[in-house]
C-alpha positions in Angstrom: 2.1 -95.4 0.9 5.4 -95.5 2.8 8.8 -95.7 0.6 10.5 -98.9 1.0 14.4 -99.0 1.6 15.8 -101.9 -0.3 19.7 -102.1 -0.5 20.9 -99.2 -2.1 17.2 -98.0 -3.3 14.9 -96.2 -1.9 11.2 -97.0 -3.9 8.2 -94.8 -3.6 4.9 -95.8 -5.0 2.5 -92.8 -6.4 -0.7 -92.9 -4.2 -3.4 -94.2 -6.3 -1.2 -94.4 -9.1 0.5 -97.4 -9.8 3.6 -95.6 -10.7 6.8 -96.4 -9.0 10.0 -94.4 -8.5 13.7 -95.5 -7.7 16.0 -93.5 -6.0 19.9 -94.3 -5.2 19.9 -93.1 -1.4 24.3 -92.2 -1.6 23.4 -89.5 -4.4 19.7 -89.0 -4.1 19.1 -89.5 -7.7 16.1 -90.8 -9.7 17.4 -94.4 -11.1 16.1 -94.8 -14.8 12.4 -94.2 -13.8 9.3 -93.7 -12.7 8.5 -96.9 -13.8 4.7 -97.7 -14.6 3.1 -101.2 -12.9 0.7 -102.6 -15.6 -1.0 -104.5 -13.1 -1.3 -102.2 -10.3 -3.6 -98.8 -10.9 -5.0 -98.5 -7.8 -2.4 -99.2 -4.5 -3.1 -98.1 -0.9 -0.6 -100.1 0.8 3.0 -99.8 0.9 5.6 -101.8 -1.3 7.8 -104.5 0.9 10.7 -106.1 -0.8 12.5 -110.0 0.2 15.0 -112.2 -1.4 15.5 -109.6 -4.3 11.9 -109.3 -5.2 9.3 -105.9 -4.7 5.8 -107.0 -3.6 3.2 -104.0 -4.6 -0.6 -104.7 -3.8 -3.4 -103.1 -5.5 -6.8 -102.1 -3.4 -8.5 -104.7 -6.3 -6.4 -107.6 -4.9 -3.5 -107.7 -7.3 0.2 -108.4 -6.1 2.5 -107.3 -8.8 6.1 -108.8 -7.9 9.0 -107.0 -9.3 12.7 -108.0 -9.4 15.2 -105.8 -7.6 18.7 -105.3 -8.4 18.0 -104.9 -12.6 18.5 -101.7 -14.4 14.3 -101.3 -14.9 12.6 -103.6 -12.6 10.7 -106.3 -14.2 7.4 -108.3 -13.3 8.1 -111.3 -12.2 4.8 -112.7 -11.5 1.1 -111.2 -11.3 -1.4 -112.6 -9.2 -5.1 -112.2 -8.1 -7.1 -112.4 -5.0 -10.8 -112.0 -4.9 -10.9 -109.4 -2.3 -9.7 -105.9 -1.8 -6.8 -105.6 0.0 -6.0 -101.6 1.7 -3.4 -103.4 4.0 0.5 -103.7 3.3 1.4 -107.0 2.6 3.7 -108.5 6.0 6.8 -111.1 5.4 8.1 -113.6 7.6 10.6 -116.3 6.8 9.3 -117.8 3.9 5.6 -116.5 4.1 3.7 -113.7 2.7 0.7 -112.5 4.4 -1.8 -110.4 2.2 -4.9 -109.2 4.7 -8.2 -109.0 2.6 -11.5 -107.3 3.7 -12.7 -110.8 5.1 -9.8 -113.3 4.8 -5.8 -112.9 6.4 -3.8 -115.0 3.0 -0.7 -116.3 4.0 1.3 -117.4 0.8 4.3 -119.8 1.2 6.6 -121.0 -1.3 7.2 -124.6 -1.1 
């Protein structure tokens, strides 16, 4: 997976891991982790981050959403699709689109 720049942060994902690392991009220093995702053991895509929130897919079709901007990053919400997803998820505006093996998802919040 691809890091994700987010504010001051620069987050890598472990490649079939479901660990996550933190680093401050000024001093290029690990920020209190790796941090383990208890919902995520399995992740192919890459991690995008909106509105102060991570979103980290799993190849199982679990989105674990993470808060940025805390000390440790915590989950905010964990949700479950019945399909595998290998693609990143895509924001735009408001929407969140998660591409399964049969199905494109497009999540809104209302």
């Amino acid at each position: 997976p691809s890091p994700l720049l987010f504010g001051n942060s620069l987050y890598t994902l472990q490649h079939y891991q479901g660990i996550l690392s933190r680093i401050d991009v000024k001093t290029g220093e690990d920020q209190d982790g790796p941090f383990r995702l208890e919902a995520i053991a399995n992740a192919y895509a890459s991690p995008v981050g909106a509105a102060g929130r991570i979103y980290i897919v799993s190849r199982e079709g679990v989105t674990q959403v993470l808060s940025h901007g805390d000390r440790e990053p915590k989950t905010l919400a964990v949700n479950r699709l019945d399909e595998q997803i290998n693609a990143s998820p895509a924001l735009a505006g408001r929407e969140l689109f998660l591409r399964g093996e049969r199905v494109l998802y497009c999540i809104v919040e209302e």
